[in-house]
N, C-alpha and C positions, 0 to 999 in steps of 0.2 A: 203401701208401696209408693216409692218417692216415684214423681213425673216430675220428667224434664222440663226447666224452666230454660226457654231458650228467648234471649233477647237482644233483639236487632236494634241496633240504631241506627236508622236510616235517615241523612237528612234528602232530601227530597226537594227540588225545584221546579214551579211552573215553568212550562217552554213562554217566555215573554215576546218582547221584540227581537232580543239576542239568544239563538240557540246555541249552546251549548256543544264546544265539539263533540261530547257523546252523542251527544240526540243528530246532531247535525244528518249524519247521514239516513235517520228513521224518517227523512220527509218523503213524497212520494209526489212524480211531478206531472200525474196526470190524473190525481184526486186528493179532495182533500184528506193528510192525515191525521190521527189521530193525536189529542195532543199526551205526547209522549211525558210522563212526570220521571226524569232520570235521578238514578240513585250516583248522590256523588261519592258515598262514601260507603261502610257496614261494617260494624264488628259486633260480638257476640258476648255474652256474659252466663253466670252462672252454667258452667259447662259440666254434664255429665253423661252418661254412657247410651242415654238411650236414644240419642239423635248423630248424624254426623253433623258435625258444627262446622269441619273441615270445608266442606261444601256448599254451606252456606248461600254463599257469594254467585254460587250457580243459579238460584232462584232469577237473578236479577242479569244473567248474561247474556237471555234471548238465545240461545244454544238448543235446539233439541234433544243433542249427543249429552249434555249433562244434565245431572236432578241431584235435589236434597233428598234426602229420605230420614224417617223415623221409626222407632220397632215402636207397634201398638200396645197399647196394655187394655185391661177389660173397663178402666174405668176413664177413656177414650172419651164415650159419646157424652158425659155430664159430667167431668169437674169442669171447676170453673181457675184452671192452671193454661194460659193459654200456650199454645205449638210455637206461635208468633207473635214477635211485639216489634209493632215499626212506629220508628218517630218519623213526623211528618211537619214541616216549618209551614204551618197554619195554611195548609192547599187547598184547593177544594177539589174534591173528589165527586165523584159519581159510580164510577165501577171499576172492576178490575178486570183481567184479562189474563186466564189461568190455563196453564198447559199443564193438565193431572198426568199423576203415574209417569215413569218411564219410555220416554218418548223415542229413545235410538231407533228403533225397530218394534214392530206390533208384537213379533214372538216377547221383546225385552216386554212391552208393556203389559202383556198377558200375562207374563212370569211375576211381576211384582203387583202389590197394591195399589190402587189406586181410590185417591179421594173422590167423592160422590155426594160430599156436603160440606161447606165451611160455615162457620157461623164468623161472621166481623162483629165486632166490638170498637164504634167508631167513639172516639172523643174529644170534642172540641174546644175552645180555646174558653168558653165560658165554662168550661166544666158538665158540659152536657154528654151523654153516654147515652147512646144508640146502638139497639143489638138486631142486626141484619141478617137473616139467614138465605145462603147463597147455596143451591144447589147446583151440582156441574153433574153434567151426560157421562158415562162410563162409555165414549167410544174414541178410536182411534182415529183418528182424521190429520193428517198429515200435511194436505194440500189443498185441503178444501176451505175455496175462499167463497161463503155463501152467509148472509145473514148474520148471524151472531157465532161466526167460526172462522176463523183465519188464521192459516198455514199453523193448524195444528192448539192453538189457543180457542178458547172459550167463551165469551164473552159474560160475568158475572156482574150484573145491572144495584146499585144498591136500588131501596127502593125512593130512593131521595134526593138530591142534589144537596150534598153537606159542605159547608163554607168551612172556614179558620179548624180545619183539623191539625191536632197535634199528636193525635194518634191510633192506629190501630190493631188490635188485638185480634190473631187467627187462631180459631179454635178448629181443630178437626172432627167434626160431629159423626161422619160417617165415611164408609170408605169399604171396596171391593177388596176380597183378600185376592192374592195371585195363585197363578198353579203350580210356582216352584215356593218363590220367597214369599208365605203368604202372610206375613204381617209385618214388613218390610212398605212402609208406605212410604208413598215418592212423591212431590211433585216437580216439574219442571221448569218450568216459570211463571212470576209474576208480575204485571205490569198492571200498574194502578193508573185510570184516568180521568180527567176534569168535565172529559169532553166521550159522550158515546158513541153521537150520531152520524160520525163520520167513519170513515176506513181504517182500520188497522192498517200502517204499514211494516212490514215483516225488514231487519235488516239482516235475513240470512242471505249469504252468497247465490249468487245465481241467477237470481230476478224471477220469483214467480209471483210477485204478487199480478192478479189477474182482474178480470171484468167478474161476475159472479157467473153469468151463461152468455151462451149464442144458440140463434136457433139454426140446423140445417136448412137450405136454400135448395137444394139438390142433394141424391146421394155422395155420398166424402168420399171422392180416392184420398188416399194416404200413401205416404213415404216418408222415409225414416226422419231425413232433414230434410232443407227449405230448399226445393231445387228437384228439378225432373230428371238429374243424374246421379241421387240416390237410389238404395232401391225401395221397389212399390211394394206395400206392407200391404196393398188388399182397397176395399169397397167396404164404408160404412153404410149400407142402404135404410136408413130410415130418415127420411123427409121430413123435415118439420119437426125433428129429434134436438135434443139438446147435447150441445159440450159444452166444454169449460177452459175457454182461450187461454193459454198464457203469456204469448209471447207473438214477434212480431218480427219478421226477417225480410227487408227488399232485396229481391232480385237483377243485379242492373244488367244479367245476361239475358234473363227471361223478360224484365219488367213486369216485374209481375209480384205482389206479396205476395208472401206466406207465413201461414200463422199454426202455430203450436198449439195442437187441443187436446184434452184429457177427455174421454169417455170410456163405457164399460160396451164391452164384447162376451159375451156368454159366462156372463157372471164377473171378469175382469178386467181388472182397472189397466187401459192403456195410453199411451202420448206418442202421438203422432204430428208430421207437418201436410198442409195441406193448402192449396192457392185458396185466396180469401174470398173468391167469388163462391166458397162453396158456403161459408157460415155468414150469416148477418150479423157484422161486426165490422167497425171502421179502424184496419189495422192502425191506421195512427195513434190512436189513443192507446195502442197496448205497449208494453217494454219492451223496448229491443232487446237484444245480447250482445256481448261482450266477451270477446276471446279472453278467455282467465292462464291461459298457458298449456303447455302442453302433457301428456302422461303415455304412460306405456306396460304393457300389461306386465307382470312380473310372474303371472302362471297360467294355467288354463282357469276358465273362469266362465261361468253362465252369464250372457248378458241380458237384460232385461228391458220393456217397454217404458219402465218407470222407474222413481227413484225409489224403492224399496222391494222387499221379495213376496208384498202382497201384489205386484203388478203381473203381467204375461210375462215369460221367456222366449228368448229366441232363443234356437237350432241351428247347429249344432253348438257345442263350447267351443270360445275363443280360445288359441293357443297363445301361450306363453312370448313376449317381443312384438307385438304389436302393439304400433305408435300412431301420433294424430294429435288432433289439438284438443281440448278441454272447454266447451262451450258452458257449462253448470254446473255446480257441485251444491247439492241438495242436501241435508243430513249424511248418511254415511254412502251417498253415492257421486260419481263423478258423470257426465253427459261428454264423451269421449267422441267424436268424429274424425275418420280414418279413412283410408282407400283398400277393400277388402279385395284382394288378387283372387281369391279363389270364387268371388258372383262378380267380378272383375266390374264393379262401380261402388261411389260413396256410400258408407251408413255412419247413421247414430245411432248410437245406443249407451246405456246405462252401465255402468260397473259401480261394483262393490269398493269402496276407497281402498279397502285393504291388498287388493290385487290391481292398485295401479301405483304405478310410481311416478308421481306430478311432480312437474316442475313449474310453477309461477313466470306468466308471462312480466316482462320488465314491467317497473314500475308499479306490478301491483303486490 
């Protein structure tokens, strides 16, 4: 049985002195980033039925909401026909940085395959060929920026630092089936880099790239947003507990920061704001926000703690016509703040993109 030969030509540029309006905006300006290797170009060759080739282009667009995907065959784990062929204008490389499976939503990623082992096949400009085997974690992680994981990416280390590469070859060695589409294998993105031991930064809308932790100072009140005329979400009481900042809002009516932190409550995953005297964390160094425009609900709608529906819910459902501004928009959710008439003060909260109707503040 014939396997898909699919072959990418990627040419590929170091980030030098001059970055590149792509890259331009993946810099991060309160650590260093990663240095980003952008793909200037891609197209594909030898096309047949058992890859989307259409899609391609999605591997390289830092998107969560999009994947490539391939249908598996039995003899997957050992030819030697690779999934992937990328040109590479003599880079040096060190690792890549891979968001497996179908990343829209955890139900989407459970439902399809996901990769569990790549083997590289790197090749250099003397002709040398190096065969790397890269295993990645089968877990969903969307927002966690800790260690060798950021906003949803992986981080896959060769085991080498390789100069004058012209090319490499991805082989899919193994992979999780799903529990709808189970051999339907995906993955989401790929970013190749020169440089490991700095920060991924993430150029999804919004701004979460974050600190890794903070430690509690005291027990955490909470509220929804940055401001003691939202309303109070509750008492995180555990002292000397860990969250995970993202974010960074000054007060000029209270004087007072407030900082956006992610932690878990009886098993789930919540984001709340909170004055910064409570986490050991010097809001300076975290990312502000940025009004992105405004949206409006367009039905009833569950709203949530976070940006997907493995986070908490809030009570009761929102109704249909409710408006406010748009503080984030995260994979398929919007960060909506409004003036709720019926607990008659401000909240944030999360929707589903597909039940708001946004409109882009000017200029962006």
């Amino acid at each position: 049985m014939l396997k898909r030969i699919l072959s990418v030509s990627v040419c590929l540029l170091l980030l030098l002195s001059v970055l590149p309006a792509q890259a331009a905006e993946l810099t991060c300006d309160r650590e260093v980033a990663r240095i980003w290797v952008p793909v200037s170009w891609a197209c594909q060759s030898d096309k047949q039925d058992q890859a989307s080739t259409t899609d391609l282009p999605k591997l390289f667009d830092d998107k969560a909401t999009s994947f490539w995907y391939m249908i598996a065959w039995s003899s997957l784990f050992s030819d030697e026909i690779p999934e992937l062929t990328l040109d590479f204008d003599h880079a040096t490389l060190q690792g890549v940085w891979v968001r497996t499976g179908n990343q829209r939503s955890e139900e989407d990623y459970l439902n399809y395959a996901r990769v569990t082992e790549l083997l590289a096949r790197v090749t250099t400009g003397d002709g040398t060929v190096t065969d790397c085997t890269l295993p990645l974690t089968d877990e969903w992680n969307p927002t966690l920026s800790l260690g060798k994981w950021e906003n949803g990416y992986q981080l896959a280390e060769f085991p080498q630092v390789f100069q004058d590469v012209t090319k490499v070859e991805l082989f899919i060695r193994h992979y999780r089936t799903g529990a709808m589409e189970k051999y339907y294998v995906c993955l989401s993105d790929l970013v190749f880099v020169s440089d490991t031991t700095a920060r991924l930064c993430s150029a999804s809308t919004g701004g979460t790239s974050a600190q890794d932790s903070a430690t509690l100072t005291d027990t955490m009140m909470t509220w929804s947003g940055p401001g003691y005329g939202y309303d109070q979400l509750g008492s995180y009481s555990q002292s000397g507990g860990y969250v995970r900042p993202l974010s960074a809002v000054w007060s000029e009516a209270e004087q007072t920061w407030w900082v956006q932190v992610e932690f878990s409550r009886f098993n789930e995953k919540r984001r709340a704001y909170t004055p910064a005297a409570y986490v050991s964390v010097d809001p300076e160094l975290l990312q502000g926000e940025t009004l992105l425009g405004t949206g409006e609900t367009s039905g009833r709608v569950r709203a949530k703690y976070g940006p997907s529906y493995a986070y908490s819910s809030h009570t009761p459902l929102l109704e249909k016509g409710i408006s406010g501004d748009v503080w984030a928009i995260e994979g398929d959710y919007l960060l909506l703040d409004f003036f709720d008439e019926t607990q008659n003060c401000q909240r944030r909260v999360w929707l589903p993109s597909d039940y708001v109707i946004f409109t882009p503040a000017a200029g962006e």
